[in-house]
N, CA and C atoms as an extended XYZ file, in Angstrom:
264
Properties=species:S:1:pos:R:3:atomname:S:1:resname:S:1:resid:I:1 pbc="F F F"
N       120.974       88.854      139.940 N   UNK     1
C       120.389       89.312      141.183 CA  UNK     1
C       119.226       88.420      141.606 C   UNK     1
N       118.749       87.560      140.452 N   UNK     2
C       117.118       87.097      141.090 CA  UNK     2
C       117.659       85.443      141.368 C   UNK     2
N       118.936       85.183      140.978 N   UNK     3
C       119.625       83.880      140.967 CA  UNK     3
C       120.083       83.860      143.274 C   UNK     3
N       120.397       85.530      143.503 N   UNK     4
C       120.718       85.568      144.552 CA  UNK     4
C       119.633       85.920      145.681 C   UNK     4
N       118.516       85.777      144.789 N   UNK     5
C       117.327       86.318      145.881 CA  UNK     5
C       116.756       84.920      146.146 C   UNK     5
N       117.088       84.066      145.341 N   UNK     6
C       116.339       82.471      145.701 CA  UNK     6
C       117.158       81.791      146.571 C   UNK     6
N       118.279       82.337      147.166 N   UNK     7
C       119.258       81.452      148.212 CA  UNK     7
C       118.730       82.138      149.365 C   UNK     7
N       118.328       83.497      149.255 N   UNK     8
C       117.894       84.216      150.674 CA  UNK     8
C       116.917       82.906      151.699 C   UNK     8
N       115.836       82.697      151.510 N   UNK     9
C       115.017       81.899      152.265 CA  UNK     9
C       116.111       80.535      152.822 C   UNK     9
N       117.099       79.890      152.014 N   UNK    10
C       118.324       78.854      152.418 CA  UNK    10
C       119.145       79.804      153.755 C   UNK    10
N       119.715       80.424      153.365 N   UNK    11
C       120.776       81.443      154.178 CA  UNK    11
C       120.062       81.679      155.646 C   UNK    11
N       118.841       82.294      155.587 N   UNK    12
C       117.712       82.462      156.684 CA  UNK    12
C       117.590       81.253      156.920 C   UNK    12
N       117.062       80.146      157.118 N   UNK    13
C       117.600       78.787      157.261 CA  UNK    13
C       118.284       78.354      158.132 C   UNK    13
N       119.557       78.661      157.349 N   UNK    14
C       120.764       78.350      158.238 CA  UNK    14
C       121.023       79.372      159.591 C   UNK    14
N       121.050       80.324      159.677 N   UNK    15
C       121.052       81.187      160.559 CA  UNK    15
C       120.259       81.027      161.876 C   UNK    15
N       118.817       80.822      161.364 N   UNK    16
C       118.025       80.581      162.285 CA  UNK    16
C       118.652       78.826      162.641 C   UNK    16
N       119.023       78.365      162.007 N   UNK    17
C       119.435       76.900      163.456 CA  UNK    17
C       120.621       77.192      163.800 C   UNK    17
N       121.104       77.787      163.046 N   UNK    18
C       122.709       78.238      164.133 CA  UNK    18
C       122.021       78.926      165.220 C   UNK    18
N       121.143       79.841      165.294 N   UNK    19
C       120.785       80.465      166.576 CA  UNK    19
C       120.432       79.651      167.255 C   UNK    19
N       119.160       78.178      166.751 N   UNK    20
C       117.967       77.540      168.030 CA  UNK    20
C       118.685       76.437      167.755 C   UNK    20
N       120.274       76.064      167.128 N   UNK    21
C       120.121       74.030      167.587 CA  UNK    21
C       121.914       74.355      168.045 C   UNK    21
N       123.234       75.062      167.064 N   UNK    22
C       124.034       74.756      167.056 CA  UNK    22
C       124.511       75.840      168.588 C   UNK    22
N       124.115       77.139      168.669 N   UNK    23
C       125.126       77.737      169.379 CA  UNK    23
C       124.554       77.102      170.536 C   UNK    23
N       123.144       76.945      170.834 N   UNK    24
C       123.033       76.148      172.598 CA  UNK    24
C       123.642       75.258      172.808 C   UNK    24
N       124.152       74.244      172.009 N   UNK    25
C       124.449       72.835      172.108 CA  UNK    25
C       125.948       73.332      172.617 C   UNK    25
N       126.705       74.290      171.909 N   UNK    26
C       128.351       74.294      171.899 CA  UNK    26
C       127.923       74.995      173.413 C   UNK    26
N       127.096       75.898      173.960 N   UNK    27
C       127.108       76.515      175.427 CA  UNK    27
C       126.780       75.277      176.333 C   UNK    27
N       125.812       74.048      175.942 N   UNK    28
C       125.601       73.031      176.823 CA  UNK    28
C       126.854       72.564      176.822 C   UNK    28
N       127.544       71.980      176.237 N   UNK    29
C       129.070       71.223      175.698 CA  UNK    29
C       130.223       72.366      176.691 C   UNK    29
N       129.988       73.487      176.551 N   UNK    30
C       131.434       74.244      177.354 CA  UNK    30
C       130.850       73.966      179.314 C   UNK    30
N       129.481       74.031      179.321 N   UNK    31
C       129.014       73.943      181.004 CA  UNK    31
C       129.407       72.782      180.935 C   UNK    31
N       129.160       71.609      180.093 N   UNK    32
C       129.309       70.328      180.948 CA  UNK    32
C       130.645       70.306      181.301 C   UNK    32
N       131.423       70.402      180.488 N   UNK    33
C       133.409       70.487      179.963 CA  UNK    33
C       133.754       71.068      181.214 C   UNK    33
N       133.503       72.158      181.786 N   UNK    34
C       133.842       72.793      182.881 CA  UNK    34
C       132.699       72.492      184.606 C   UNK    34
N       131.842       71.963      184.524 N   UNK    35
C       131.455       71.115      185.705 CA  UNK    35
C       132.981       69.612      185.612 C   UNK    35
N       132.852       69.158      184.615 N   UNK    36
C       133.666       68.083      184.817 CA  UNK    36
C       135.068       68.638      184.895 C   UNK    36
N       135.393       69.557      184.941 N   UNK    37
C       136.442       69.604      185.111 CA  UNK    37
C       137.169       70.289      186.261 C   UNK    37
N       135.639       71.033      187.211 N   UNK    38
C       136.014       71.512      188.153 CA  UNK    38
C       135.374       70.743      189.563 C   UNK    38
N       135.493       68.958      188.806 N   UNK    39
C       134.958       68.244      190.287 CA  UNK    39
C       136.368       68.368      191.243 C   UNK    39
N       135.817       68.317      192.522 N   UNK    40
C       136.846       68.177      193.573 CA  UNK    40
C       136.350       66.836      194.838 C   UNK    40
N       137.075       66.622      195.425 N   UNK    41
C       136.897       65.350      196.446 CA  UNK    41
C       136.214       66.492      197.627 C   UNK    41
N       135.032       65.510      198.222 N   UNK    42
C       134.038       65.984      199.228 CA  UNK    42
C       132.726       66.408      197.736 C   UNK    42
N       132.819       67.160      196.922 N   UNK    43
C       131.681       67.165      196.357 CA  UNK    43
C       130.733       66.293      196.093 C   UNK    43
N       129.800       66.677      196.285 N   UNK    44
C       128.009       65.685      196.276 CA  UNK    44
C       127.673       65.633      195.028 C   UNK    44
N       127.519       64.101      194.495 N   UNK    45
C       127.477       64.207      193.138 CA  UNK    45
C       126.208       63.420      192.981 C   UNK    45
N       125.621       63.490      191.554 N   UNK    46
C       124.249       62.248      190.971 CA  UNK    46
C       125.028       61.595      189.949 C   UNK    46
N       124.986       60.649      189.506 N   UNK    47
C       125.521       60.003      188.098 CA  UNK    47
C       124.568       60.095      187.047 C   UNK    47
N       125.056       59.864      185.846 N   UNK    48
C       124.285       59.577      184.869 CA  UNK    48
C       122.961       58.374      185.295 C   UNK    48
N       123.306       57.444      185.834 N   UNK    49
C       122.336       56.315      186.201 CA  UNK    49
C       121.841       56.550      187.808 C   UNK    49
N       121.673       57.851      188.290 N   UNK    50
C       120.767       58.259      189.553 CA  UNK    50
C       121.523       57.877      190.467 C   UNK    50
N       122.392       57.587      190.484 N   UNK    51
C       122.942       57.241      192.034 CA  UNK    51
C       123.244       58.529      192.530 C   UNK    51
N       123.335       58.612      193.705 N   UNK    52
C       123.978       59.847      194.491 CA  UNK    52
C       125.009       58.951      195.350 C   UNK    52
N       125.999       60.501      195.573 N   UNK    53
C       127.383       60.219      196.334 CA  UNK    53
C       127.771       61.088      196.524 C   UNK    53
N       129.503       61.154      197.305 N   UNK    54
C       130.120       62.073      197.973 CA  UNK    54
C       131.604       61.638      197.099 C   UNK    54
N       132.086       62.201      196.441 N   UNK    55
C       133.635       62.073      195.745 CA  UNK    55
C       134.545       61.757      196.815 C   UNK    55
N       135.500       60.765      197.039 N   UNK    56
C       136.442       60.136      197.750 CA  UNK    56
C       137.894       60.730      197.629 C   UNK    56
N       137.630       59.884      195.497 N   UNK    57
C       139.336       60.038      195.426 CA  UNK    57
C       138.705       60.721      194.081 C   UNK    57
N       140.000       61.117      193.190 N   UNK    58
C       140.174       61.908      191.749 CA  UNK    58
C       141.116       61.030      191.143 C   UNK    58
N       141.379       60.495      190.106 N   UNK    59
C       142.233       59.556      189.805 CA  UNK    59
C       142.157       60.129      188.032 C   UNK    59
N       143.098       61.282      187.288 N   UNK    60
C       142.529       61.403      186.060 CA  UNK    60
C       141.201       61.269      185.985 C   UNK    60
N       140.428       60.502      185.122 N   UNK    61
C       138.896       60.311      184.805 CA  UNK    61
C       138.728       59.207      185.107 C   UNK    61
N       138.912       59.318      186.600 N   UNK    62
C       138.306       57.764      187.177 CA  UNK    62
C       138.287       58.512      188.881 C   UNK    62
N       136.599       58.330      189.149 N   UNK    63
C       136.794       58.596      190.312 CA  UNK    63
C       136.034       57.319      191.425 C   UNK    63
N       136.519       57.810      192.471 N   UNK    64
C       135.994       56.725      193.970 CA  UNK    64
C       135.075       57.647      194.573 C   UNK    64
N       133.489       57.089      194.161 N   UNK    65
C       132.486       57.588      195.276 CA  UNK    65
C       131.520       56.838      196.254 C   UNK    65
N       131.867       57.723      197.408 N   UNK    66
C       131.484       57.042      198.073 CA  UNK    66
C       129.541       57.238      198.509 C   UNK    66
N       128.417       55.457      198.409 N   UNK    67
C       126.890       56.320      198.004 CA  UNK    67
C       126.429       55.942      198.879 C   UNK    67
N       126.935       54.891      200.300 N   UNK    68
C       126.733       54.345      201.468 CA  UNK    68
C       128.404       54.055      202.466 C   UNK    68
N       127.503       53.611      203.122 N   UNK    69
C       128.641       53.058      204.667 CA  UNK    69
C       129.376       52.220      204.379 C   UNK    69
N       130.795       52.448      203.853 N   UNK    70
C       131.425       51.187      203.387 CA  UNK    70
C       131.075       50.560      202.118 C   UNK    70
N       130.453       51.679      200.956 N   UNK    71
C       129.843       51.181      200.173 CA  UNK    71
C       130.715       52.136      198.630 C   UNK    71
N       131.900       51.592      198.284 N   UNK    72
C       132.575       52.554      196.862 CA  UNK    72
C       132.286       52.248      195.739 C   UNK    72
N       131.877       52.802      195.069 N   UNK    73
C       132.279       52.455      193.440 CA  UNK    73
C       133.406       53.268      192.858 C   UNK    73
N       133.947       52.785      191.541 N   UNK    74
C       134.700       53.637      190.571 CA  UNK    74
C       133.686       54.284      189.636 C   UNK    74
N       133.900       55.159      189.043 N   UNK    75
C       133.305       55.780      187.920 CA  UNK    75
C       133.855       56.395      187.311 C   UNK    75
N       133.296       56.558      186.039 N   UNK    76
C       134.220       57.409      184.592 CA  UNK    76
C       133.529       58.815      185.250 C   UNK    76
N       134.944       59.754      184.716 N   UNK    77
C       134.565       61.277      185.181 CA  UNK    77
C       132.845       61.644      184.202 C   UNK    77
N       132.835       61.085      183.500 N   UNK    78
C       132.079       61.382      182.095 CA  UNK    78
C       130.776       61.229      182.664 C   UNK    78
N       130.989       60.177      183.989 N   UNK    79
C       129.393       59.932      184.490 CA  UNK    79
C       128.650       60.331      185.032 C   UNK    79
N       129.331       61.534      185.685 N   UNK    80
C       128.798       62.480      186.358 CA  UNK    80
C       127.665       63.549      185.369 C   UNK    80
N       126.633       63.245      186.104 N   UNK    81
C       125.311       64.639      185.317 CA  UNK    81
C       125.568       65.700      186.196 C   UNK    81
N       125.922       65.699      187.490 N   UNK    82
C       125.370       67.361      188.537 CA  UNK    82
C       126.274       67.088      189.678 C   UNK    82
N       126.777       67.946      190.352 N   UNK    83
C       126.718       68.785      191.665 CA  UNK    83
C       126.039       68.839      192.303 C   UNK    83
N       125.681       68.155      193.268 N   UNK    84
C       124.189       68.059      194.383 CA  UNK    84
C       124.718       69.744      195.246 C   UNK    84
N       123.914       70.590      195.126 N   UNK    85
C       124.009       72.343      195.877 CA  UNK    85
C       123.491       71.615      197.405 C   UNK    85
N       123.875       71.764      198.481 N   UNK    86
C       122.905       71.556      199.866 CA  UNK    86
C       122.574       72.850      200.075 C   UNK    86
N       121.013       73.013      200.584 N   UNK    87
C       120.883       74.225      200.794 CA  UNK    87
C       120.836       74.197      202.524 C   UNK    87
N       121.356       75.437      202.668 N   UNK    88
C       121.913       76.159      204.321 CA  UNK    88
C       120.026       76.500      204.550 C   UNK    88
């Protein structure tokens, strides 16, 4: 019994970072998974490297945005950080 009372403080341990490192990370990981997966063409996007744009085309994980007048790039779906919201 006193062999199983010295793992208690380990066990508590673990628990407490499953609560504060592992389960946020798998809830950050399912939001990102599902923003990327529910881009559509016309959405206002930022990239990983600050650009802003307007989605063109959808191509699998390759998209055409457009961030000026006559102005496209390609990008990996992956590069997307956000959804620009416009507010009404």
């Amino acid at each position: 019994m006193e062999n199983l009372a010295g793992f208690a403080p380990l066990i508590l341990l673990l628990v407490v970072s499953y609560f504060m490192i592992f389960r946020p990370q798998a809830q950050q990981h399912k939001q990102r998974k599902e923003l990327l997966s529910s881009l559509r063409v016309g959405d206002k996007i930022r990239t990983t490297g600050g650009v802003y744009g307007s989605i063109e085309k959808i191509k699998e994980d390759e998209l055409t945005v457009q961030v000026a007048d006559n102005v496209r790039i390609r990008l990996a779906r992956f590069g997307v950080e956000s959804v620009i919201k416009e507010k009404k």
